[in-house]
Structure formats: structure tokens, C-alpha cells
N, C-alpha and C positions, 0 to 999 in steps of 0.2 A: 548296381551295388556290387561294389566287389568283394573277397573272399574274406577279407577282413573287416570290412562292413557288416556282412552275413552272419559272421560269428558274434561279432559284439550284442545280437539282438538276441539271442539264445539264454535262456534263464542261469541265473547267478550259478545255479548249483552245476548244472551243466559244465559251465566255462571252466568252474572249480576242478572237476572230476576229468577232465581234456587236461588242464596243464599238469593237474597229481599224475598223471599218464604220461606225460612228457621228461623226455631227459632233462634233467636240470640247467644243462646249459643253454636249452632250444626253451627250458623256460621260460628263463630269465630274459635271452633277447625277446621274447614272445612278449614279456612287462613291456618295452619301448615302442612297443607299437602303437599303445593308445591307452587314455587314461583309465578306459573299464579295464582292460587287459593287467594294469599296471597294479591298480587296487587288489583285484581277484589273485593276482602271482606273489602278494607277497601274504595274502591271508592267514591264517591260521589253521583254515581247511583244509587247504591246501597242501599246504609243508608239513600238517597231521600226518594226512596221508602218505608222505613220504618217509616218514618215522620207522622205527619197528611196530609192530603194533605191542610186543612183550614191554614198549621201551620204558613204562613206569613203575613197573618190578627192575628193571636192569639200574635203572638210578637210585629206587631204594636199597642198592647192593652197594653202592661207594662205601668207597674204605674212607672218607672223610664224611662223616658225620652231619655236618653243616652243606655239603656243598649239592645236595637233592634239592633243598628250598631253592638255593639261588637258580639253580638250573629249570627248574619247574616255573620260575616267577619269569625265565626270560621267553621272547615269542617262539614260535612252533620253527619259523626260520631260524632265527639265532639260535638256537638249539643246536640243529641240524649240522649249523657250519663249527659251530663249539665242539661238537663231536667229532667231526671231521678233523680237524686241527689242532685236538687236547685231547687224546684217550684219556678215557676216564679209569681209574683206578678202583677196582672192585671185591667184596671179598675181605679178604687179607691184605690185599694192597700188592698181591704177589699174580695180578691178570689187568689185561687190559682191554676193554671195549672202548671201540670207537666205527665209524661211519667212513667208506667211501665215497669220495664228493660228488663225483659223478652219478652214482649210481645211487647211492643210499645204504648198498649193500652193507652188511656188518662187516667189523672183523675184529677179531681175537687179537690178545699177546700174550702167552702162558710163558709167565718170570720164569728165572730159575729155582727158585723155592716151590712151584705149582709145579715143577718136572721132578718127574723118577729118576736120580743119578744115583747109580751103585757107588757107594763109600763116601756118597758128600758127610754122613753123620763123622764121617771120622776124620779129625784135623790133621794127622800129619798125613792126609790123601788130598783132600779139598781144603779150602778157608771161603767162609762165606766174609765181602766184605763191600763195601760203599765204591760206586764208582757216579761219579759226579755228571757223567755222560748218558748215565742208565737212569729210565722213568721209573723204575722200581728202587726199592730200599738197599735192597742186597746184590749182587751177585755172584755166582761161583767161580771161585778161582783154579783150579787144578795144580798141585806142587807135583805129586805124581804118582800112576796107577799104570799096573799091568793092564788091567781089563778098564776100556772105556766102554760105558753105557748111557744113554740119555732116552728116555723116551717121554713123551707128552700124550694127553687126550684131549677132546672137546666132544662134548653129547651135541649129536648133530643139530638136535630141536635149536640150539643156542642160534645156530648159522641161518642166513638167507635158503631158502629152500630154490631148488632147480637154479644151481647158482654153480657156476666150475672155481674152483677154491685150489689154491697152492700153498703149502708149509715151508716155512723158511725157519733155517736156524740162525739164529742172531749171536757173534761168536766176536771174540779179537785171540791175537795172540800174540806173547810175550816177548821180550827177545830171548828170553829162556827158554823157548819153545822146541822141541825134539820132539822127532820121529814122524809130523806131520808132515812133511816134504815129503817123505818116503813112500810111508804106510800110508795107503787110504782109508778112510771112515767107511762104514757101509748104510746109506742112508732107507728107507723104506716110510711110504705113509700106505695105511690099509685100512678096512671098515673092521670091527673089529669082531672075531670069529672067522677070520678070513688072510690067514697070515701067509698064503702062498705066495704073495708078489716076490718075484726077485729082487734084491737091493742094488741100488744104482753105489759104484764107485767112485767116491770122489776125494783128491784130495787138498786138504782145506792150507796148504803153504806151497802150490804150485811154483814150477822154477820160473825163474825171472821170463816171460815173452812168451810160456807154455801154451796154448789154448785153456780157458780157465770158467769155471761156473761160478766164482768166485765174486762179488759185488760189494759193491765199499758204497755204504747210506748214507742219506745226509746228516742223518745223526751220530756219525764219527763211529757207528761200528760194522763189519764184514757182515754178508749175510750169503747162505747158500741153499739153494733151491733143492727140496727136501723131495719133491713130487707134489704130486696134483690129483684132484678128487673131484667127482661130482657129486655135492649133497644133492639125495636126493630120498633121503632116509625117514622124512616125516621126524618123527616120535620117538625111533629107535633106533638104538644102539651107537656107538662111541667113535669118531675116526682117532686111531694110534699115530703118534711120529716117532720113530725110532732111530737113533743114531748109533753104531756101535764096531766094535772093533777088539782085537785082543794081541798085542805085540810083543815082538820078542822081547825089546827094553822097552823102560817105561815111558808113558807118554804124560808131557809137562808143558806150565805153559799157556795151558788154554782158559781164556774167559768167558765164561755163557751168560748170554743176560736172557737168553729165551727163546721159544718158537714162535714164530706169527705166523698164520693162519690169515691170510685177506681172498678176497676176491680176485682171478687172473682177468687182465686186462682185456 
């Protein structure tokens, strides 16, 4: 008998709790092995277990009203991959939750409505306005400020625990754009009560061939690597993202649609 013969005689629940263990993509070829394997891998136990276990409070949080039912009606799989490939919109409709494919892990997207920006309330600094590219409603625009400041949170409990985590800020910029080429932002992520970290310098309209941390996503907007965390916080307390800077002229130009917060690869 061999090693896949062996397993397939091992009680349902067993087989169940081996593949909820298993990476998702050692799952799934782990289904073509054989028809017990195949049934048990796409189960509903199964793909439970791969869920958040919070995840039926996180869907009663949709900013869309109607769309918990349909989400709940579909299987523990389809779920999973739904999340994975449609953040779902929560709240205010100004955050996003959604799923790592690989992993399961969560991850965040705090709009720019859910971030702290000094002088967004005032129009001739910011305009808040639709970009047809952005999963959120709004976004902030910048016409222009002496002091730039951005900062975000997430309460750890939200995140995958024992899990290395990276904050990106998610940005374009205009051709109106000044003083970023020059001036760098000063980026910093830190657990919160604990604001010693130095800030890394970067700047976000590098010269043309520069070495650059700068990344263009498949969803048509820049994103730049903010720092990195380990949750590992349980219950308590908040990780900060902070972006900020203060220039001799004003800085214009910039569009924020938000930080993401995923799992490092």
C-alpha cells in the first residue's frame, strides 16, 4: 500500500484537518489524487478552517447592505477565493478587507477618508473627489500644503496573528506635481506607544533610472513600502503608519487612495 493509499483509509475528519493544514496550492493538487481526496478538499470543513475564524462579524460589517446574505449563501470555498479577488468594502465603505490566496492570511486597505490628513477638512488645501480607478468612493486630492502629514492605524486583533505584515501607501501623482522629486517624505510604521523607530527616507517622484522603492500595481496606481511589522500583539494595542514631511514651498499634486497593510511574502 502506498502513501496515498494509507491516507485515503484514515477517518474523514482526519483527512479534513491534514489538508485545512496544508498550503492551498499543495491542497488543491493534493484533490487530483483521488476521488476521497477530491471530495474532502473542496468540503466545507475544510475551507471553514481556512477562513478567519472573526470572518462572520467581518461580513456583517459590509458597507453594502445586501451583499452578507449573498456571501454567506456561497460555499466555504467560494468564499475564500471571493475574498481573495474582491476586497470587500467595510464600515463606511472607506476600508477594505480581503484574503491572501496563498495563505488565508488577511489584509486591510484604510481609504483615504479612514486616514488622519492634516488640512484635508479644508478645500483650498485638499479636495476630496471620485477616481474611477479607486475601490473606494473618494479620494484625496492635494492642491497644496506647507506641512504634509498622513497617518493610518489598524488594532492588531484585526490581523492574522504571528504573521510579518508590510504598510504600503497607495499614491499617484499629477503633472502638477512639486517638490516631490526633491523633498523626501519621511515614512515610519511602529506599535503604538513606541514611537522611537527612525523614519526611512524616500522619495516618491524619483529621477528618471534613480534606484527607486517606488512600484506601479496592477490597479493603475504607485505604491511605496512604508515598513514592516510582526503582529504579534494578541488583543492589544494599535500599529501607526505615518507619512510626513514639512517644505520650504508647497507640496501639490499628490493623490492618496490609502495604506494597505497585507502579509510579506
Amino acid at each position: 500500500m502506498d502513501d496515498i493509499d494509507w491516507l485515503t483509509q484514515l477517518p474523514e475528519e482526519c483527512i479534513s484537518r491534514i489538508l485545512a493544514l496544508t498550503p492551498v496550492k499543495d491542497g488543491c493538487r493534493a484533490a487530483a489524487v483521488s476521488r476521497t481526496f477530491r471530495s474532502i478538499a473542496s468540503s466545507d470543513a475544510v475551507w471553514e478552517a481556512r477562513l478567519p475564524s472573526d470572518i462572520k462579524d467581518v461580513l456583517s460589517q459590509s458597507s453594502s447592505p445586501s451583499l452578507p446574505e449573498f456571501l454567506n449563501s456561497l460555499s466555504r470555498k467560494d468564499l475564500y477565493f471571493h475574498l481573495s479577488d474582491h476586497p470587500l468594502l467595510i464600515g463606511t465603505g472607506n476600508t477594505s478587507f480581503g484574503l491572501e490566496k496563498e495563505s488565508g492570511k488577511v489584509r486591510y486597505m484604510r481609504g483615504a477618508k479612514d486616514l488622519k490628513i492634516v488640512w484635508s477638512d479644508t478645500p483650498q488645501y485638499w479636495r476630496w473627489e471620485h477616481d474611477p480607478q479607486s475601490r473606494f468612493g473618494v479620494v484625496a486630492r492635494l492642491d497644496h500644503v506647507w506641512w504634509l502629514e498622513i497617518e493610518g492605524r489598524i488594532e492588531a486583533r484585526k490581523l492574522s496573528l504571528k504573521t510579518n505584515y508590510a504598510a504600503h501607501f497607495v499614491f499617484k501623482l499629477t503633472e502638477e506635481a512639486q517638490v516631490f522629486e526633491r523633498k523626501p517624505v519621511k515614512l515610519r510604521v511602529y506599535s503604538e506607544g513606541d514611537d522611537t523607530q527612525e523614519p526611512k527616507q524616500v522619495l516618491l517622484e524619483p529621477p528618471e533610472g534613480a534606484p527607486t522603492q517606488i512600484r506601479e500595481r496592477q490597479d493603475g496606481w504607485m505604491e511605496v513600502h512604508m515598513g514592516e511589522f510582526y503582529n504579534d500583539l494578541g488583543d492589544d494595542g494599535s500599529i501607526i503608519f505615518n507619512l510626513q514631511q514639512l517644505a520650504r514651498s508647497p507640496y501639490q499634486g499628490l493623490i492618496v487612495e490609502g495604506i494597505e497593510i497585507r502579509p510579506v511574502n
